[in-house]
N, C-alpha and C positions, 0 to 999 in steps of 0.2 A: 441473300443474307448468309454472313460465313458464321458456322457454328465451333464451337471451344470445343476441341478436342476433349475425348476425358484425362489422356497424360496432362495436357498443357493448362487443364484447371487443376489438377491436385498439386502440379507445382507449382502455379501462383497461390494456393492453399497455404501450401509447407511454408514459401515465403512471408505470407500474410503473417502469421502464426513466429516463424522465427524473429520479425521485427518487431511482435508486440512482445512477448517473451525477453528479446532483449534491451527494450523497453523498460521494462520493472525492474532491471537490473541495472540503471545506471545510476552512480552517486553513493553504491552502495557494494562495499567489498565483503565476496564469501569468501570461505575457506572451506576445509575439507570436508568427505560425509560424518553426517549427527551434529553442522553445526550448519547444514545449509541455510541461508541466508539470515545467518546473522553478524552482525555487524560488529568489528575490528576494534577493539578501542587500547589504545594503548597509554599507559602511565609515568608519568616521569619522575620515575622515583626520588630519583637526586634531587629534583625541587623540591616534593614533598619531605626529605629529608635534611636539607635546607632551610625551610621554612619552619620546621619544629626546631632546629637549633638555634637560628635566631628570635624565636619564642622565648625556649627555654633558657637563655643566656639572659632576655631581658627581664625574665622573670625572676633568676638569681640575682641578679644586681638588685633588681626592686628587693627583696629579700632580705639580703645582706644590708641594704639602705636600712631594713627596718630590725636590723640585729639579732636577724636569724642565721644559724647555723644550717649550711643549703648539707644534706645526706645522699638527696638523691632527685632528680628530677624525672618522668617519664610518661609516655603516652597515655591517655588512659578515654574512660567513653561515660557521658551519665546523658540518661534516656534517650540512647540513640544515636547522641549527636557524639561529637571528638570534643575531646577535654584535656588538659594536660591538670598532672597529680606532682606535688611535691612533697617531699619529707623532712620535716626541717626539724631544727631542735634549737629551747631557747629557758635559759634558765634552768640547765638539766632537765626539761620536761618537752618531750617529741610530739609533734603534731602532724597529721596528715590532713592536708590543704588542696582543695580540687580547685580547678580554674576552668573555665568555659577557653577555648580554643580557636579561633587563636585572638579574641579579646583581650584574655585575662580577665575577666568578670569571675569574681569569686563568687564562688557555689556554695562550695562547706568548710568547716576547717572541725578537726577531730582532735582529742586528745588521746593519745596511743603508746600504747609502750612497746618501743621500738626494740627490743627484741622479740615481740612476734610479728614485727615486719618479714615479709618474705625474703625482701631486698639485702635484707640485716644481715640473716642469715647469712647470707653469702660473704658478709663483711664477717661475721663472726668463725666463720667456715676459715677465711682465709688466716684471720688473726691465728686459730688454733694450727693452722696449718704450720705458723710461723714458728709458732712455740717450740710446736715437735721440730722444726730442723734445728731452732737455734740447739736445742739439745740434743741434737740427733747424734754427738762425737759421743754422750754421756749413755748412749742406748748398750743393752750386750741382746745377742742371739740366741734361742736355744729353740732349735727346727722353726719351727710356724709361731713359736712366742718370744714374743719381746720382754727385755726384762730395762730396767731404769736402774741405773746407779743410788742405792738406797734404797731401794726396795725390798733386798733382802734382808738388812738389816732393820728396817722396821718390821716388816712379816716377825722376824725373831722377835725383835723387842715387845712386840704386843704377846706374844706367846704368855700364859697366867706361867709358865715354869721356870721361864726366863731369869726371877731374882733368887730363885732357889740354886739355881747353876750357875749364875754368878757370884753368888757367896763359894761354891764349893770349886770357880776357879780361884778366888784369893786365897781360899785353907789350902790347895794343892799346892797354891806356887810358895806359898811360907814355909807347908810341910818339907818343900825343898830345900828350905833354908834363906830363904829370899824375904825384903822386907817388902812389901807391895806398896807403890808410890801413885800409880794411877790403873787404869783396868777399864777399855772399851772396846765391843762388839765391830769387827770389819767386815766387810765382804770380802773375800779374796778364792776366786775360780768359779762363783757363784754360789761361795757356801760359808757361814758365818763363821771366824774365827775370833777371837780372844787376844784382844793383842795387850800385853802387860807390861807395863815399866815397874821395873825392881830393884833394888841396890844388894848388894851383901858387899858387906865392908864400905869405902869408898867408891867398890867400880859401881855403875850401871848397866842395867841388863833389859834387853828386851827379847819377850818373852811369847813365844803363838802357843795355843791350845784350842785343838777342833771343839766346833760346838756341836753335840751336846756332850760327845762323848772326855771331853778335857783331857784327850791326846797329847803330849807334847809335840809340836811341831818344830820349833826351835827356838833355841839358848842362844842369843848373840851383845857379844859386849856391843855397850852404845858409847 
């Protein structure tokens, strides 16, 4: 009777052992260390993103079918599960409307005022955005401040001394000899001037005087 070596049992051992081991490992792909054996799953985004726009498309039309103003449509989650949220408006009055996903089984519907929507925000963000460029040609500089065409002239106009120094530009330009015809406050270099229409005789005259001090700045026929 022939006896097993001890090399030639620890490597039918080692073998036993590698076959069971690789065993437990089929059907199932690892990857690197701290995720040994677990399992690969990958997502198809694009379907998933697919599938919410042909949701939320049918959901606008249903929408619009029922004479709602669609704002916004977007992902959203109630107890758990995926839901999609709309925001709609109808008879000037905004509503947040949740739907079960991808049913459309209506869940809630809210009434909201939709500027303190989040969403809104953004819409109202951009509108102001728009505002400042349409006027962005009407802006002036001065370092790190912005100034707006007319602005200086109101700053002066509300000033309480403001009708005291406009009467005492009309006495100065008479005392010149000028009959005063009209008299408004301009901006010019970012500083309020006096601009005056006047006659002596026949001609016309138009006339500057710094605010506050009623400087002449200049006498020119019109």
């Amino acid at each position: 009777m022939k006896t097993i070596k001890p090399f030639s049992f620890k490597t039918a051992l080692s073998t036993s052992l590698a076959l069971t081991l690789s065993g437990t490992t089929v059907g199932c792909t690892v990857v690197g260390p701290g995720y040994d054996n677990q399992r690969v799953y990958r997502v198809d985004n694009n379907r998933q993103n697919d599938s919410f726009n042909r949701v939320s498309q049918q959901l606008r039309q249903d929408l619009r079918r029922k004479g709602y103003q669609v704002m916004d449509i977007r992902p959203d989650s109630y107890r758990g599960e995926r839901a999609i949220t709309a925001f709609v408006k109808k008879n000037n009055q905004a509503y947040e409307v949740k739907y079960a996903y991808p049913t459309l089984r209506l869940i809630n519907s809210n009434k909201i005022a939709w500027s303190n929507n989040g969403k809104n925000n953004k819409y109202q963000r951009d509108n102001d955005r728009y505002k400042k460029d349409k006027y962005k040609d009407d802006d002036k500089y001065k370092g790190n401040k912005r100034y707006k065409k007319g602005d200086v002239e109101d700053s002066i106009k509300r000033e309480s001394r403001y009708p005291a120094i406009k009467r005492r530009a009309i006495n100065k330009v008479r005392a010149m000899g000028y009959r005063v015809e009209d008299i408004d406050l301009e901006e010019k270099n970012k500083r309020g001037v006096f601009e005056v229409e006047a006659r002596r005789g026949s001609q016309k005259y138009e006339i500057l005087l710094s605010y506050p001090t009623l400087e002449v700045i200049r006498v020119k026929k019109d």
